[in-house]
C-alpha positions as CSV (number, residue, x, y, z in Angstrom):
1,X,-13.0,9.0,30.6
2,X,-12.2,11.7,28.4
3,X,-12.4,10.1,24.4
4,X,-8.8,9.2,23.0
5,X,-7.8,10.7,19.3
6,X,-4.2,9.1,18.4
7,X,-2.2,11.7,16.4
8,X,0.2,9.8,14.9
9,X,3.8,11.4,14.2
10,X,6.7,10.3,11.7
11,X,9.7,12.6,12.1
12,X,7.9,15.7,13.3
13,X,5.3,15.2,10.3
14,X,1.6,14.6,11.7
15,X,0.3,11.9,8.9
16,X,-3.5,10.7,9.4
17,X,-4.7,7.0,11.3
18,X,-3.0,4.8,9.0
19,X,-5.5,2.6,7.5
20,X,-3.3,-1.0,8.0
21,X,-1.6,-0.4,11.1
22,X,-1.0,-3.4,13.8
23,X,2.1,-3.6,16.3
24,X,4.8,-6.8,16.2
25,X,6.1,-7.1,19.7
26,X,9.1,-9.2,19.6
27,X,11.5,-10.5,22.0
28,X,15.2,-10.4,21.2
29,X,17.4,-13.5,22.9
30,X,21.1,-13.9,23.6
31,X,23.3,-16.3,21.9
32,X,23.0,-18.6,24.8
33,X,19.1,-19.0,24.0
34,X,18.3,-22.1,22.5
35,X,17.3,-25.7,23.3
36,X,19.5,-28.3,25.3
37,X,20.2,-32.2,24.5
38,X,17.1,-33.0,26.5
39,X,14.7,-30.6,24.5
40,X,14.4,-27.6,27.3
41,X,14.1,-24.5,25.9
42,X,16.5,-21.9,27.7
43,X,15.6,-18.2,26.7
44,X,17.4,-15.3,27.7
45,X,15.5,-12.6,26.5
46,X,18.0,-9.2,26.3
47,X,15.8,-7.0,24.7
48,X,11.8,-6.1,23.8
49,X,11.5,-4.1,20.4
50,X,8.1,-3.1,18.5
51,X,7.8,-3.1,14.7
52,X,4.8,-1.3,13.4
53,X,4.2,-2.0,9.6
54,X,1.9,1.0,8.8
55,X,0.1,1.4,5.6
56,X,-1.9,4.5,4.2
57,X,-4.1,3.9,1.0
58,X,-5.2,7.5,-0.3
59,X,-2.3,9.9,1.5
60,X,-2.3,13.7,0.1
61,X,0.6,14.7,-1.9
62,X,2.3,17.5,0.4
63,X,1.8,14.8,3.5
64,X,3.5,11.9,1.3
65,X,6.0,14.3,0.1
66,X,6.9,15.3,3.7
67,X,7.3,12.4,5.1
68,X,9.6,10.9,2.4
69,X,11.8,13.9,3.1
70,X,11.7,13.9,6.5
71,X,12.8,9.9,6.7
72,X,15.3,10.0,3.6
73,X,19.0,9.0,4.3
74,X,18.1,9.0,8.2
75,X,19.6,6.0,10.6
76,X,16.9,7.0,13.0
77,X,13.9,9.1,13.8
78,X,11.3,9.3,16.7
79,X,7.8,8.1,16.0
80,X,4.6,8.8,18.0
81,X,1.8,6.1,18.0
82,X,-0.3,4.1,20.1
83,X,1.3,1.7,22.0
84,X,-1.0,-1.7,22.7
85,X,0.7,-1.4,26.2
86,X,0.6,2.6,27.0
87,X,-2.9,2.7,27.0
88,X,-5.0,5.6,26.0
89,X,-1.8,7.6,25.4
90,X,0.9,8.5,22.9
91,X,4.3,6.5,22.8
92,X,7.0,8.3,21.3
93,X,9.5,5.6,20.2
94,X,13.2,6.2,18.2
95,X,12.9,3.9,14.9
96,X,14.6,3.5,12.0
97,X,12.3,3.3,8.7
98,X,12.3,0.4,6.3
99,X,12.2,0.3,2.2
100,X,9.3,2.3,1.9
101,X,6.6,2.3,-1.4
102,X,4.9,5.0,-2.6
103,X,2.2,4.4,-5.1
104,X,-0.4,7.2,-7.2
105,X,-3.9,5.9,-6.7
106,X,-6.0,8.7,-7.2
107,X,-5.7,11.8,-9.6
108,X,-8.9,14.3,-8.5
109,X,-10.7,16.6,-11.2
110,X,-9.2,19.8,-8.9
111,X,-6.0,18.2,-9.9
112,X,-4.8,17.1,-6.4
113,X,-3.0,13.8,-6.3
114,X,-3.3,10.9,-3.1
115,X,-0.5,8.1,-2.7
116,X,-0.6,4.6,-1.3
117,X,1.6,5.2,1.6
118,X,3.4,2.0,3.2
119,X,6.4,1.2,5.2
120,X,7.0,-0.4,8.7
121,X,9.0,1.4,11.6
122,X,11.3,-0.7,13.6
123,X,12.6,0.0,16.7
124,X,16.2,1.1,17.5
């Protein structure tokens, strides 16, 4: 097998691995899910969403900058990232974005600056 590089995409901006990055699988239940007198659990699951809380620690300013921009004000964007069950592909995926912190860590001697990047994208 040919070796996998994820390229991870926010909004048509190609940002680096992210160095926190895990996947929330959740199941989303009707109204009508819920325990009865007796204690059995009845689920009716009407939905499966992913939340991907993604966090960079030293991000480039022009990349942080970009990808503020391109997420600002929107209701939804698409995302590509690996999927835990696409395997050893890409899974593009339409997301709205969370409160999202940016933080200076690093000023460089050449006078570049990096961020602390963090935010998590949540399924539409």
């Amino acid at each position: 097998m040919a070796q996998f590089t994820p390229v991870f995409k926010v909004a048509g901006i190609t940002v680096p691995m992210p160095d926190n990055y895990s996947q929330v699988v959740s199941d989303l239940s009707s109204e009508e899910s819920g325990r009865t007198l007796d204690g059995t659990m009845h689920k009716d699951v009407i939905a499966v969403k992913s939340s991907v809380p993604l966090e960079w620690s030293n991000m480039e300013w022009d990349t942080a900058s970009a990808l503020a921009k391109a997420v600002d004000g929107k209701t939804s964007v698409i995302c590509e990232y690996i999927d835990v069950r696409n395997t050893y592909q890409m899974t593009a995926m339409t997301i709205y974005i969370g409160d999202r912190t940016f933080t200076p860590t690093t000023f460089t001697t050449d006078g570049k600056v990096y961020w602390k990047v963090s935010f998590s994208e949540i399924e539409v």
